[in-house]
C-alpha positions as CSV (number, residue, x, y, z in Angstrom):
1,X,115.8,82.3,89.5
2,X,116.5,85.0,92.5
3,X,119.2,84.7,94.2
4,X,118.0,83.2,98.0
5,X,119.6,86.2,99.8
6,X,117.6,88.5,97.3
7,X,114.8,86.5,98.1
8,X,115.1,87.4,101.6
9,X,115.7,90.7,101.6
10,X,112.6,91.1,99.3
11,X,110.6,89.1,101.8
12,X,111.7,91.2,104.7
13,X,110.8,94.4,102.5
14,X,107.7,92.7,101.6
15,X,106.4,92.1,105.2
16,X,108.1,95.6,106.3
17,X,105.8,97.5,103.8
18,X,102.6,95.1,104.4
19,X,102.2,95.6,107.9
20,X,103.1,99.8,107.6
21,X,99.9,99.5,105.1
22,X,97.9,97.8,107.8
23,X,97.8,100.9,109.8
24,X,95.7,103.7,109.1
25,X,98.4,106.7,110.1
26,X,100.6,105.4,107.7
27,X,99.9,107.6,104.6
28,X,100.3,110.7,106.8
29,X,104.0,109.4,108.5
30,X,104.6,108.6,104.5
31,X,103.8,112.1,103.3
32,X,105.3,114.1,105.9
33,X,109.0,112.2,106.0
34,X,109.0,111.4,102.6
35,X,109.9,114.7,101.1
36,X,112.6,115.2,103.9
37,X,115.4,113.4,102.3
38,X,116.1,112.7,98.5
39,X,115.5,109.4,97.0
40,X,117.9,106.1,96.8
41,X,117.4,103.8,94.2
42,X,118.5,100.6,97.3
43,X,118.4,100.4,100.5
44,X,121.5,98.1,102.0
45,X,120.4,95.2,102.7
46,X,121.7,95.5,106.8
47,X,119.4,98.4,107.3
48,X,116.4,96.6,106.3
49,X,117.6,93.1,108.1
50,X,117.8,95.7,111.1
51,X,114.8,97.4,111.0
52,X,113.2,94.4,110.3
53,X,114.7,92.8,113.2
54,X,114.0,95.8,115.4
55,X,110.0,95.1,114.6
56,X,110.2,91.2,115.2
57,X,111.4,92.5,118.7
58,X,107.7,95.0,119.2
59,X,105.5,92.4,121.4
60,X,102.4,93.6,119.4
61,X,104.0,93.3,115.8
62,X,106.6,90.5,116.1
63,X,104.9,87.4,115.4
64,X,102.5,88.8,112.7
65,X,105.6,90.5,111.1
66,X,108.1,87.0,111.3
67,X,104.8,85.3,109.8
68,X,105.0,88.0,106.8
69,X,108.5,87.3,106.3
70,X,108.1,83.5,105.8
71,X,105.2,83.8,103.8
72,X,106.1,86.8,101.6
73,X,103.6,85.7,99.4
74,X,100.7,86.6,101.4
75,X,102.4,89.7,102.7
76,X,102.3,90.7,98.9
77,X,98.3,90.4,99.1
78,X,98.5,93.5,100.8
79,X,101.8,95.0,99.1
80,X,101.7,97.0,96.3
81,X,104.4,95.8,94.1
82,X,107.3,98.1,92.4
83,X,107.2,100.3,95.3
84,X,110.4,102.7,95.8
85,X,112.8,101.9,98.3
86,X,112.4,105.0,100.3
87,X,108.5,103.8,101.1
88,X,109.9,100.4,102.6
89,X,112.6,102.6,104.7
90,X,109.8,104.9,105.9
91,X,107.3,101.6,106.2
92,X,110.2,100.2,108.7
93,X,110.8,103.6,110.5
94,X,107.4,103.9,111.1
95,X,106.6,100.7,112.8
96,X,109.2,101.3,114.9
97,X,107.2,103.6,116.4
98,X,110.0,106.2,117.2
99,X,109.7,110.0,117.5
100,X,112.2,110.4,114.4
101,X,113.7,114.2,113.6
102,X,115.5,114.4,110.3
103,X,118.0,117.4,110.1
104,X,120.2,119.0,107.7
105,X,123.4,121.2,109.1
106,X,124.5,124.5,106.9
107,X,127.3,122.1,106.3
108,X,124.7,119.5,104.4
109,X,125.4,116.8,106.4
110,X,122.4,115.0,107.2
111,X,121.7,113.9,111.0
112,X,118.6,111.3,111.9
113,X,117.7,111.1,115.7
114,X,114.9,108.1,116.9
115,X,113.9,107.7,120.2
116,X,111.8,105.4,122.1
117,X,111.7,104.9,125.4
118,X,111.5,101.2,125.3
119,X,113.9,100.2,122.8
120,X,117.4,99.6,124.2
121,X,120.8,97.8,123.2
122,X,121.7,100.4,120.7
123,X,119.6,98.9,117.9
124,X,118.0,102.4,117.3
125,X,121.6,104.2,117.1
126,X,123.2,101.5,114.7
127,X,119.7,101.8,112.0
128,X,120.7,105.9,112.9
129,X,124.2,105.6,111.7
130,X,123.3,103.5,108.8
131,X,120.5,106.6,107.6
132,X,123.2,108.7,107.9
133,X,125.9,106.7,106.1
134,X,123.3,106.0,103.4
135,X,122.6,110.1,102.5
136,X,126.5,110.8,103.2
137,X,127.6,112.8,100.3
């Protein structure tokens, strides 16, 4: 049996990844960040409880995504399964609907900047320092 926090986190993944699918434009956000930055076998689990959060705030996804959460099991009707955990991260930047700019200095430091005009309290600038604390190296 899964432990219930693992549960969780899946079913936040899960609902994260379901409703990026939904949308038409996601393929093309997929292809064109995904290259960008190399792969990690797991995301922490606070960037996808932030991100996650961060969408439950959007007026036109919250209550549909907070519905996929609960009922992971539906959200998996439209979820492919064994997905890599760079396709949820993207699947949650995306519905954020930020302009996103991914940036490597000479020094190989990787630096993330998302913007939107409508998200405040700093929510965008925590899941920021957490991209960049995840592709330290």
């Amino acid at each position: 049996m899964m432990p219930k926090n693992d549960r969780s986190l899946q079913a936040k993944e899960t609902a994260l990844l379901a409703l990026a699918q939904g949308d038409p434009d996601f393929p093309a956000f997929l292809d064109r960040y995904r290259q960008a930055l190399p792969q990690v076998a797991a995301l922490p689990a606070e960037l996808v409880e932030e991100l996650m959060a961060a969408v439950e705030e959007d007026p036109a996804l919250g209550e549909l995504a907070k519905s996929y959460e609960e009922n992971a099991q539906a959200a998996q009707t439209y979820a492919l399964l064994g997905v890599p955990e760079m396709t949820v991260l993207f699947a949650g930047l995306f519905l954020l609907g930020a302009h996103i700019k991914i940036h490597r200095t000479p020094a190989g430091k990787w630096e993330f900047l998302l913007e939107h005009p409508s998200m405040q309290g700093g929510r965008l600038e925590k899941i920021a320092q957490m991209l960049a604390s995840l592709f330290r190296e």
